[in-house]
C-alpha positions in Angstrom: 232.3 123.9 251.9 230.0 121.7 249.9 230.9 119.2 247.9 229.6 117.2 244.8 229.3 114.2 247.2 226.9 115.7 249.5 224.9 117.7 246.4 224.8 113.8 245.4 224.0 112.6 248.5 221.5 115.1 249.3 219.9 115.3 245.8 219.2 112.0 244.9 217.1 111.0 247.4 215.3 114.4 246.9 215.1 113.5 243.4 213.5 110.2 244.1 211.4 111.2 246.7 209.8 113.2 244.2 209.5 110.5 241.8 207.5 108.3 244.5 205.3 111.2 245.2 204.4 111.6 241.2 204.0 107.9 240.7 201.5 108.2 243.9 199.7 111.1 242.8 199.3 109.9 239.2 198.1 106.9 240.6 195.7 108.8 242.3 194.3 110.6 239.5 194.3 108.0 237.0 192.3 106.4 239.3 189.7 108.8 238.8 189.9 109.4 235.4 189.5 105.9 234.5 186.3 105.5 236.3 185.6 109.0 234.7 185.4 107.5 231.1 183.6 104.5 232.5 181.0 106.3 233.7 180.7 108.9 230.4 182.0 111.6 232.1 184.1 113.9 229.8 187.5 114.8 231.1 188.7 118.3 230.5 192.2 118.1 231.6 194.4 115.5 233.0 197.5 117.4 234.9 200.3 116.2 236.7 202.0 119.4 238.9 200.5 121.9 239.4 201.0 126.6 238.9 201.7 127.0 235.4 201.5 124.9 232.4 205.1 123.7 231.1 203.7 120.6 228.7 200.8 120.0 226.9 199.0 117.9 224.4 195.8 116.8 223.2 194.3 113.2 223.4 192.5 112.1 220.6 188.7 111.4 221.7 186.6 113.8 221.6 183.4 115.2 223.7 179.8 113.9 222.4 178.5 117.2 223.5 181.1 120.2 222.9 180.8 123.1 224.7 181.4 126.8 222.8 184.4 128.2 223.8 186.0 124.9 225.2 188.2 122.3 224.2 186.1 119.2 222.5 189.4 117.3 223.5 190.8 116.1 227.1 194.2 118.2 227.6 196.8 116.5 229.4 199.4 118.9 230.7 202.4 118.4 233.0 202.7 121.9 235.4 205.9 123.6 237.0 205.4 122.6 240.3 205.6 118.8 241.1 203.6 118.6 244.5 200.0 117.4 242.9 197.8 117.2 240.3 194.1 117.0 239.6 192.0 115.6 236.8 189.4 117.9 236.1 186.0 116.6 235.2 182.7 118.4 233.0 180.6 119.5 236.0 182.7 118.5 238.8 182.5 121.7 240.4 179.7 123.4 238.5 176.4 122.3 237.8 175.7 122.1 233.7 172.2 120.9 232.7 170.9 118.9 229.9 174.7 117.5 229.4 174.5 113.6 229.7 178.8 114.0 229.8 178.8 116.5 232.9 179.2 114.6 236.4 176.8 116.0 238.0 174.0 114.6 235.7 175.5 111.3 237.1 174.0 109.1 239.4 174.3 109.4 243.2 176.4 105.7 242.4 178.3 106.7 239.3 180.1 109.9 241.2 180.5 107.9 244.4 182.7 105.5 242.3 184.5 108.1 240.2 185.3 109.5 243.9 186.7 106.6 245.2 188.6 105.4 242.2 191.2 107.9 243.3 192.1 106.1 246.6 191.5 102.8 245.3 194.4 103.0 243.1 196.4 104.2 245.5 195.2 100.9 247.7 196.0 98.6 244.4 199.8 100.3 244.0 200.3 99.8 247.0 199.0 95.7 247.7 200.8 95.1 243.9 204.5 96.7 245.7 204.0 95.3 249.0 203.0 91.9 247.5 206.7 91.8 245.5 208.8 92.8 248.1 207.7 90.2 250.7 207.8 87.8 247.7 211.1 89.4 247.4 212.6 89.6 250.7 210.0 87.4 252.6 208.0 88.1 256.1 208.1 87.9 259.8 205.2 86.1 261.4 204.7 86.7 265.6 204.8 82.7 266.0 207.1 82.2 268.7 210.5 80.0 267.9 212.7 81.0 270.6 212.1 82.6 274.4 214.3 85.2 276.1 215.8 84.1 279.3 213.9 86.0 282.4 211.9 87.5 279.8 208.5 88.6 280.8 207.2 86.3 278.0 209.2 83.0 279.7 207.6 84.3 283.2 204.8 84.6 281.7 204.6 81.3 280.3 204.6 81.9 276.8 205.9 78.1 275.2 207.5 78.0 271.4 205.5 77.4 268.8 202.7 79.8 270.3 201.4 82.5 268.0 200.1 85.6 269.3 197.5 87.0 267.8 196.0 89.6 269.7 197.4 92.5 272.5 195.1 93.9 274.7 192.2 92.7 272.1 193.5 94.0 269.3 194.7 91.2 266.4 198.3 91.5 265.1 198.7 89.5 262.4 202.4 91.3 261.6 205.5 91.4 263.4 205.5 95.2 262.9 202.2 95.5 264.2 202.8 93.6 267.6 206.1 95.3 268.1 204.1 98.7 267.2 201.4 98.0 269.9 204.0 97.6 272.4 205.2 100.6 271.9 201.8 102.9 272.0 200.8 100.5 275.3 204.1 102.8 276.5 205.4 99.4 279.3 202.1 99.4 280.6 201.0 95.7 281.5 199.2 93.6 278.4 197.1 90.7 277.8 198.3 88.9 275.0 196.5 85.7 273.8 198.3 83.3 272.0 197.5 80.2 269.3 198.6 77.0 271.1 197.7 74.2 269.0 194.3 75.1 268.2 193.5 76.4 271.7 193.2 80.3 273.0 195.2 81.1 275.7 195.4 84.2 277.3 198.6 85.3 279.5 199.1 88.6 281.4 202.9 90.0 281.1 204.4 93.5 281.3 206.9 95.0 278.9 210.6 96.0 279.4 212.8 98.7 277.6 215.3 97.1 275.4 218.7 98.5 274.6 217.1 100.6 271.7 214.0 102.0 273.4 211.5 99.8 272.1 209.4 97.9 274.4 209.8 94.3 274.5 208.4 91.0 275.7 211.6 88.3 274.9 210.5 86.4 271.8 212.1 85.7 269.1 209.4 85.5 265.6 209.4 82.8 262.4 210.9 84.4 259.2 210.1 83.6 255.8 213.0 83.9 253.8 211.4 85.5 250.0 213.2 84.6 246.6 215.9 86.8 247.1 217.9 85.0 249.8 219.7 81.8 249.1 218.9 80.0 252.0 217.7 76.7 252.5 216.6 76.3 256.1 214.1 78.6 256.8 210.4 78.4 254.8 210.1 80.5 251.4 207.3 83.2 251.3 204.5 82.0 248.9 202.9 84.2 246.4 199.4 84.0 248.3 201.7 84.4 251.4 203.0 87.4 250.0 199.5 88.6 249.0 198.1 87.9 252.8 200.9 89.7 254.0 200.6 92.6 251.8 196.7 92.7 252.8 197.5 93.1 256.2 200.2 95.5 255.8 197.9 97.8 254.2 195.1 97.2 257.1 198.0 98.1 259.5 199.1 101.5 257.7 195.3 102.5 257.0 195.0 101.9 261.3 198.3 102.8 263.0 197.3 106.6 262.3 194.2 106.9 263.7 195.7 104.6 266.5 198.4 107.6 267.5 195.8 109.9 266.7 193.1 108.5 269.5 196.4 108.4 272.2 197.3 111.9 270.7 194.1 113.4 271.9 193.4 111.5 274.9 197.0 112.6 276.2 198.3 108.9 276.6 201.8 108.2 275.4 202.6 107.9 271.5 205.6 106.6 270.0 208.7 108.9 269.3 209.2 110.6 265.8 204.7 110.0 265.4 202.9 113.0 264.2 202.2 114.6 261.0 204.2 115.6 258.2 203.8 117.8 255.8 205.9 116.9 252.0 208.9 118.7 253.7 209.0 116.8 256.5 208.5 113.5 254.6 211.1 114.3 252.1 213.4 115.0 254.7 212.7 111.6 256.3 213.0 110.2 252.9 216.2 111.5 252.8 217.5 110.8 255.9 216.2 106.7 254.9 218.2 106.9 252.0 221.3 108.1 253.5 221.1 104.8 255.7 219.6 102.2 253.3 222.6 103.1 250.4 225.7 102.1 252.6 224.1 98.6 252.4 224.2 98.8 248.6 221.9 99.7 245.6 219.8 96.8 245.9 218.1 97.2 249.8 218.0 100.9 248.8 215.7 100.3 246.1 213.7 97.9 248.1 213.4 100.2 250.7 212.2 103.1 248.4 209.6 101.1 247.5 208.8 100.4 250.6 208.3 104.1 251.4 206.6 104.5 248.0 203.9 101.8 249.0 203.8 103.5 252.5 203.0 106.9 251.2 200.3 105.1 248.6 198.5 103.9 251.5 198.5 107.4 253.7 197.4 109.3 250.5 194.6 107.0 249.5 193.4 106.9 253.3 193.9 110.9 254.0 192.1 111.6 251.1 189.0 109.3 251.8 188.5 111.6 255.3 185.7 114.1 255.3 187.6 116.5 255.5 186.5 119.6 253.4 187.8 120.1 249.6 189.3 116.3 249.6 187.3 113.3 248.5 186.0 111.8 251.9 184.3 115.0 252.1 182.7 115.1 248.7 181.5 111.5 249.7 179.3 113.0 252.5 178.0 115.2 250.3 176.8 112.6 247.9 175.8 110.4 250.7 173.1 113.1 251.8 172.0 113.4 248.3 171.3 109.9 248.4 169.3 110.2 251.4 167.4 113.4 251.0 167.4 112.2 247.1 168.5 115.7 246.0 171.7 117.5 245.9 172.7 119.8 248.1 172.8 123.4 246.8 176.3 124.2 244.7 176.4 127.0 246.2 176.6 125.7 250.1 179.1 123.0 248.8 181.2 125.2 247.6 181.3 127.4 250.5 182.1 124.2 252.8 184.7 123.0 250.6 186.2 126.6 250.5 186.4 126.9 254.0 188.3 123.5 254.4 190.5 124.3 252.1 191.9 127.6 253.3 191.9 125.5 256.8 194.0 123.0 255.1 196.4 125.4 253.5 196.8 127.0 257.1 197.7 123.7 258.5 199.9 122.7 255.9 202.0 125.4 256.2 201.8 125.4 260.0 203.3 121.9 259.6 205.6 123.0 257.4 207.0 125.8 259.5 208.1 123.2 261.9 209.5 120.6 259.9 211.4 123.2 257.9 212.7 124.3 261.8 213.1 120.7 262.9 215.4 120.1 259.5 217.6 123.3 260.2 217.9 121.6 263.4 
């Protein structure tokens, strides 16, 4: 039978994962639309949603150049379905001469920025929320402060007080992102070069399963405690700290992808639960976060939905800035060429290619779906 308690239990954190996914989105958006009206580009209609209107109303300036048979206003609407939005732009997907408010009567650099506005938002959201929960809740550095008996970083000869800062070559300025580079090496042997009083060293050491399945080398990192905790002993995160941090989480999100993507394709290893998600799959693992993070109380919950919020910030703004056909990386190719060839390429072929992506995408999507509806059954 179910019960109110697991309607609750199941519902809320649907209910907020939707919440996270319209603040992203309308990030998104805005994001274009404000670099719309800076560049004189007239606005037709703002939506959040998307299938039929529910809400709408009319903002208050007004086209210089009205158009017969269309609003002189930009409508902002709010539609049934709350899995997008779009902000739709005078000759975004048309071209409409002799109209100094249609985009594409913009130049090559105007569009280019009205294009990336979109994702920079979503960058901006996301360094403003990861910035106040390590100010919040403080950081992990990989500076070493203890050493694991018969670890493979004692044998090794990893000393406290080293910092590691690169495995294998690659820099990990996090704690998450040396313990996730362990983990995609998959036990294999590593070079790791540590920060020993101003001096590089390099040491060669080989990984170990831990209790948990995650690959380990026996160190123990430096916290910083944030503002939260009411500890005095261990260092407080600072607020450039916390905006260093914040920087570098969002340079780990943006690489960790393409990361399991590269291993994905080359047939090497990748971590368990990696892959893509479609918004099933990630509600479903928004749900299943919830359901752990709210025994600990209301407080880590909400930290740790914003955490996910800032998370899925990051994967939208980057997703979206891949040239892939119909989403914005791709329209950024197309305006690239333009400013090499220093003409547009014909609307027509565009359109076609953007098309074709987009009943591609549709076909994955619900591919991906299909499975993550299966693996929730499950």
């Amino acid at each position: 039978m179910i019960t109110i308690a697991a309607i609750f239990n199941t519902g809320v954190p649907i209910l907020i994962f939707l919440l996270i996914l319209g603040l992203v989105v309308f990030v998104h958006e805005f994001g274009h639309y404000i670099m719309a009206r800076r560049c004189g580009i007239f606005v037709e209609e703002f939506a959040m949603g998307m299938g039929p209107k529910i809400l709408q109303f009319k903002g208050k300036k007004r086209t210089r150049t009205p158009r017969e048979g269309e609003e002189d206003v930009t409508i902002y609407t709010l539609r049934a379905l709350p899995i997008g939005g779009f902000c739709k732009m005078r000759g975004m997907e048309e071209r409409i001469e002799d109209d100094p408010e249609a985009m594409n009567n913009k130049s090559v650099f105007d569009r280019i920025l009205v294009i990336v506005g979109g994702s920079a938002m979503n960058f901006i959201l996301a360094l403003i929320i990861f910035s106040v929960l390590v100010f919040l809740t403080g950081y992990v550095t990989p500076t070493v402060t203890e050493l694991v008996e018969n670890s493979p970083a004692q044998h090794a000869g990893i000393q406290v007080g080293d910092r590691i800062t690169h495995i294998n070559g690659r820099r990990v300025g996090l704690w998450d992102n040396l313990r996730f580079t362990l983990d995609m090496n998959a036990g294999n042997p590593v070079d790791v070069r540590v920060n020993r009083g101003g001096e590089r060293i390099t040491l060669n050491m080989t990984p170990r399963l831990d209790e948990n399945d995650r690959y380990i080398i026996g160190i123990r990192p430096t916290p910083h405690i944030g503002i939260l905790s009411d500890s005095n002993e261990l260092e407080r995160a600072t607020v450039f700290g916390s905006v260093g941090n914040a920087t570098a989480m969002i340079g780990f999100q943006v690489r960790a992808p393409f990361r399991i993507l590269a291993q994905f394709v080359s047939r090497q290893p990748v971590p368990e639960g990696a892959g893509v998600r479609s918004i099933i799959g990630i509600g479903g693992e928004v749900t299943a976060i919830y359901q752990e993070a709210i025994d600990y109380g209301i407080l880590p919950t909400v930290l740790t939905m914003l955490s996910l919020a800032g998370i899925i910030s990051v994967a939208i703004g980057t997703m979206n800035l891949l040239p892939i056909p119909a989403l914005d990386g791709a329209r950024l190719v197309f305006l690239v060429i333009e400013g090499i060839r220093r003409k547009p390429v014909s609307a027509e072929r565009e359109g076609m290619v953007h098309m074709a992506g987009f009943v591609l995408l549709m076909v994955l999507l619900v591919v991906v779906a299909y499975r993550d509806i299966v693996n929730l059954i499950r």
